[in-house]
C-alpha positions in Angstrom: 94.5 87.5 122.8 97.6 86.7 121.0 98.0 90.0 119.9 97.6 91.7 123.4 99.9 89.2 125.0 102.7 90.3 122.1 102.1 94.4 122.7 102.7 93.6 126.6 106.1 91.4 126.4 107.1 94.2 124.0 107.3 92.7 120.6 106.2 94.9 117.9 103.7 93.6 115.4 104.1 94.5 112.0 102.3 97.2 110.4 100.1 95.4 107.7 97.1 96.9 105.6 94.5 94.8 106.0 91.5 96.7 104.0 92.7 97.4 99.9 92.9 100.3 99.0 93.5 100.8 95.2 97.1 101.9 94.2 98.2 105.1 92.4 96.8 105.0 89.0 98.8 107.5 86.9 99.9 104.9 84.1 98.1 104.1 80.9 98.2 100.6 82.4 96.4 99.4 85.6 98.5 99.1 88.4 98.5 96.6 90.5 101.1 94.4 92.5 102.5 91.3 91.1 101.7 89.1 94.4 98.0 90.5 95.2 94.9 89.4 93.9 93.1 92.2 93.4 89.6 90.6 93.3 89.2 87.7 96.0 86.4 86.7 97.8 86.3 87.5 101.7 85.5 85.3 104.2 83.5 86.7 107.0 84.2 83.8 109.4 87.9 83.6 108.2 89.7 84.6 111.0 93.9 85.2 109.5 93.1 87.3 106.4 96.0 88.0 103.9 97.3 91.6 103.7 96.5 93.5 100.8 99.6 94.8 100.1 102.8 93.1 99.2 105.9 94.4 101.7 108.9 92.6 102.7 111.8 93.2 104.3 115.2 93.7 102.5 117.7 92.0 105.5 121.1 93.2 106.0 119.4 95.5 109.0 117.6 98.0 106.6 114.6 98.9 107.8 111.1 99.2 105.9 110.0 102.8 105.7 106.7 103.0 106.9 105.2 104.6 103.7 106.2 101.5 101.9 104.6 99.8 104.4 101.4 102.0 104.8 101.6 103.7 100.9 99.6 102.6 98.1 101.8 102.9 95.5 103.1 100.2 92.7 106.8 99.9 91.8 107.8 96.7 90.4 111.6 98.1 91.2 111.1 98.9 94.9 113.1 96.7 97.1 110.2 96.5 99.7 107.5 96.1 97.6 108.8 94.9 94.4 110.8 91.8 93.1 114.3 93.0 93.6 116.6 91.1 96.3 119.3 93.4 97.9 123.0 91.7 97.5 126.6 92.7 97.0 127.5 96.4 97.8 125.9 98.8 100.1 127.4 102.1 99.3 126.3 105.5 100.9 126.7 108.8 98.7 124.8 112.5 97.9 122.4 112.9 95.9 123.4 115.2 92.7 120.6 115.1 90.3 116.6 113.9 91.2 115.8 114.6 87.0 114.9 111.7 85.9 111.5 109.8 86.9 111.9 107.1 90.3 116.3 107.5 89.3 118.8 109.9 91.2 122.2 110.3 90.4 124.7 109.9 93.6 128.2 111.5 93.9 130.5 109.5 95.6 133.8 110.9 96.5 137.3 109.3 97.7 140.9 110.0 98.1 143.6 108.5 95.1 146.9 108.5 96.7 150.1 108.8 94.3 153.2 107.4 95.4 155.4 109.7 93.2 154.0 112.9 95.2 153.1 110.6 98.5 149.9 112.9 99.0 146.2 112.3 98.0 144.0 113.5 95.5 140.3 114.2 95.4 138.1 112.3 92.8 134.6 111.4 92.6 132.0 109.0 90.7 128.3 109.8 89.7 125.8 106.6 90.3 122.9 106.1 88.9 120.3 104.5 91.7 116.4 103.6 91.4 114.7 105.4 93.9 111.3 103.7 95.4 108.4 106.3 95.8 108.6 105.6 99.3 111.2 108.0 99.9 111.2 112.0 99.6 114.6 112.3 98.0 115.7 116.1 97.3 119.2 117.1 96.2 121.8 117.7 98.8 120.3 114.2 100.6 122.7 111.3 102.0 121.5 108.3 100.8 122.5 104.2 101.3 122.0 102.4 98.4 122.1 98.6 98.3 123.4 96.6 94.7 120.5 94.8 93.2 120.5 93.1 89.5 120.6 95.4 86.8 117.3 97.6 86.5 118.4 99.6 83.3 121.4 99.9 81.3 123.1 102.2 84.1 120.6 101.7 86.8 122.2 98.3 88.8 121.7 99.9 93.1 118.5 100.6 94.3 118.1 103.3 97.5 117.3 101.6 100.7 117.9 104.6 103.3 117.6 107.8 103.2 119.1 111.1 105.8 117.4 114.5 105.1 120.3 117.3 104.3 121.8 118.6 107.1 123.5 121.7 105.8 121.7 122.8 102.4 124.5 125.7 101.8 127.5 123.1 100.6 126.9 122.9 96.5 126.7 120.0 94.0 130.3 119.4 93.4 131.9 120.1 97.6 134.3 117.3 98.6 132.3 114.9 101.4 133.9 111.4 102.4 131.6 109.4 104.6 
């Protein structure tokens, strides 16, 4: 009742699985999310039944993909299903390299003005970011990436948006200020 009184005024109900079904196993390990027990007991007559999958949402007006919502995939890393908070810095930049396993390196590129000369110069920096299997991150991409504690010895953002290239043409190292 509740429920059809909500979808009429117009507020959206979140997208929760309710049935478990088993997460990715392509690690030695088992995988399994740090907040779900795996192996409760259901209650027939129980009417609220916990979720079976851990998602949250970040704040700051990101948005939760729906795969991370509706995926079954583990990654203690992932901002929405994992236990990284979002803080600091949001920064938005191209992806350069998508190498390295759940990492992308992003190119972000400025202007340095000298006084001497009173004109600008181009210059860039590579990041590194952790990138959640819930998004499809090719090279070319735009992506936000929000600062989170440090994940690796280089690794200290985390990817939180994501825009599908536009114009695949412009190469790895074309000058793009956002």
């Amino acid at each position: 009742l509740l429920e059809n009184f909500r979808n009429r005024k117009g507020i959206k109900m979140p997208r929760i699985a309710k049935e478990y079904a088993e997460c990715d196993q392509h690690e030695k390990a088992y995988q399994s999310q740090d907040a779900i027990f795996v192996a409760r007991k259901r209650a027939i007559g129980n009417r609220r039944q916990k979720p079976m999958r851990f998602v949250r949402a970040v704040g700051l007006g990101i948005k939760t993909p729906s795969t991370a919502i509706e995926g079954n995939y583990v990654d203690k890393k992932c901002p929405f299903t994992g236990n990284v908070s979002i803080r600091g810095r949001i920064l938005k930049g191209i992806v350069v390299s998508t190498k390295m396993k759940n990492t992308i390196i992003i190119r972000r590129d400025y202007l340095h003005y000298i006084t001497k000369y009173r004109r600008f110069e181009k210059r860039h920096k590579n990041l590194a970011a952790h990138c959640s299997p819930a998004f499809e991150v090719k090279e070319g991409d735009v992506v936000t990436v929000g600062q989170c504690r440090p994940l690796s010895k280089t690794v200290r953002f985390n990817v939180v948006a994501h825009e599908p290239a536009k114009n695949a043409s412009t190469g790895k190292k074309s000058f793009r200020v956002f």
